[in-house]
N, C-alpha and C positions, 0 to 999 in steps of 0.2 A: 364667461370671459367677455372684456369689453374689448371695443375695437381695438387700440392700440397692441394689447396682450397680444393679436391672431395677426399684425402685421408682424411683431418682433418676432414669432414662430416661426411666420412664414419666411421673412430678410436668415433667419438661421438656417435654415433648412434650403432656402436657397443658396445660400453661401457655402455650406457645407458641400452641397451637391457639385460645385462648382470646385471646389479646392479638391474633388477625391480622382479628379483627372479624369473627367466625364470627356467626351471628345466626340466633337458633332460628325458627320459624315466628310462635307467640304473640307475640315482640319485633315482629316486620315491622311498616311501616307499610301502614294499610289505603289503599285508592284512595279516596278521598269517595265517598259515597253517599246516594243520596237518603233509601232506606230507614234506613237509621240514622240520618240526621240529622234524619228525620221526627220517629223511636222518640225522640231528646233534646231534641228540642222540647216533646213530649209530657210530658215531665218524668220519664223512665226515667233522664239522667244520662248518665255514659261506659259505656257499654255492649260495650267491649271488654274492659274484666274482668271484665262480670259472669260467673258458671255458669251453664250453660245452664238448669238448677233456678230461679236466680231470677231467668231472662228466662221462662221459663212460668208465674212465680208473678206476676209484674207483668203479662204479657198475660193472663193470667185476671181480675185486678184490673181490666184495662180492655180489656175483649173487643170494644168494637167499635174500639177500635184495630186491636185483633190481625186481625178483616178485612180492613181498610183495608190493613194491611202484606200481607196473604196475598195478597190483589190484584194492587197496587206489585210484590207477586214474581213473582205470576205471569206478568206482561205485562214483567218485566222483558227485555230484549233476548236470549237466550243465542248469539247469535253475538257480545256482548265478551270472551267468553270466561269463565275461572271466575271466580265471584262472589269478594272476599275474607273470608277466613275470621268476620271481624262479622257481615257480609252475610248470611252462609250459614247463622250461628246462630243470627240475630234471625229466618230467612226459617222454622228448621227450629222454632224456639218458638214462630212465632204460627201457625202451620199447623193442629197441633190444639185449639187454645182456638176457630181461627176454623172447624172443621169442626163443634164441639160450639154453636156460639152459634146459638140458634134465633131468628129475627124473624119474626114472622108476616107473612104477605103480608095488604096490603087489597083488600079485596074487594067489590063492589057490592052490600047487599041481603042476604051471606050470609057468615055466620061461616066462618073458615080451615078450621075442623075440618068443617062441614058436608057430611053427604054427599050431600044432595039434588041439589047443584047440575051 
C-alpha cells in the first residue's frame, strides 16, 4: 500500500467513526442536580462550560455559597453512584474557597479569639 491508499483508510474510518454518534465524555448529558442547579440559581449561569479556573474565581466571589455547596456535597448520597462530571467540578471548586472562609462563632460574654474563656 502506498501512502496516500492508508491516508484515504484512515479519513474513512475516521469519518465513519464519527458519524455513528461516538460521543466524547464533555458532550454527555448531565443527570440533574441539585447542586448545580442551586450554583444557577445563584446566578453562576451554565456551568457546564465553565473551567474549573472560573468556577473558583466565582466561588471566591461568593464564598458563602461555596459552603453551602461544600455541604450539599458533602451529605450528598454516595451510594448513587458517580457524581456527573458538573457535579464533581462545581463539588471540587467550592471545596477550598469554603475550607479558607472563616466565620466567627458567637459567643456569650467573650470574644472568638479570647483566651480566657
Amino acid at each position: 500500500m502506498n501512502r496516500r491508499a492508508v491516508i484515504k483508510i484512515a479519513s474513512a474510518v475516521g469519518l465513519a467513526a464519527a458519524g455513528t454518534g461516538c460521543e466524547w465524555p464533555w458532550e454527555r448529558a448531565d443527570a440533574p442536580s441539585r447542586i448545580v442547579d442551586r450554583v444557577k440559581q445563584a446566578g453562576a449561569g451554565d456551568v457546564r462550560h465553565a473551567s474549573d479556573l472560573a468556577l473558583g474565581q466565582w466561588f471566591s466571589a461568593h464564598s458563602d455559597l461555596a459552603v453551602e455547596i461544600n455541604r450539599m456535597c458533602a451529605q450528598r448520597p454516595h451510594d448513587s453512584g458517580i457524581p456527573g462530571p458538573t457535579e464533581a467540578r462545581v463539588c471540587a471548586a467550592a471545596a477550598p474557597v469554603a475550607f479558607f472562609h472563616y466565620v466567627p462563632e458567637e459567643t456569650k460574654g467573650a470574644k472568638s479569639y479570647d483566651a480566657t474563656r
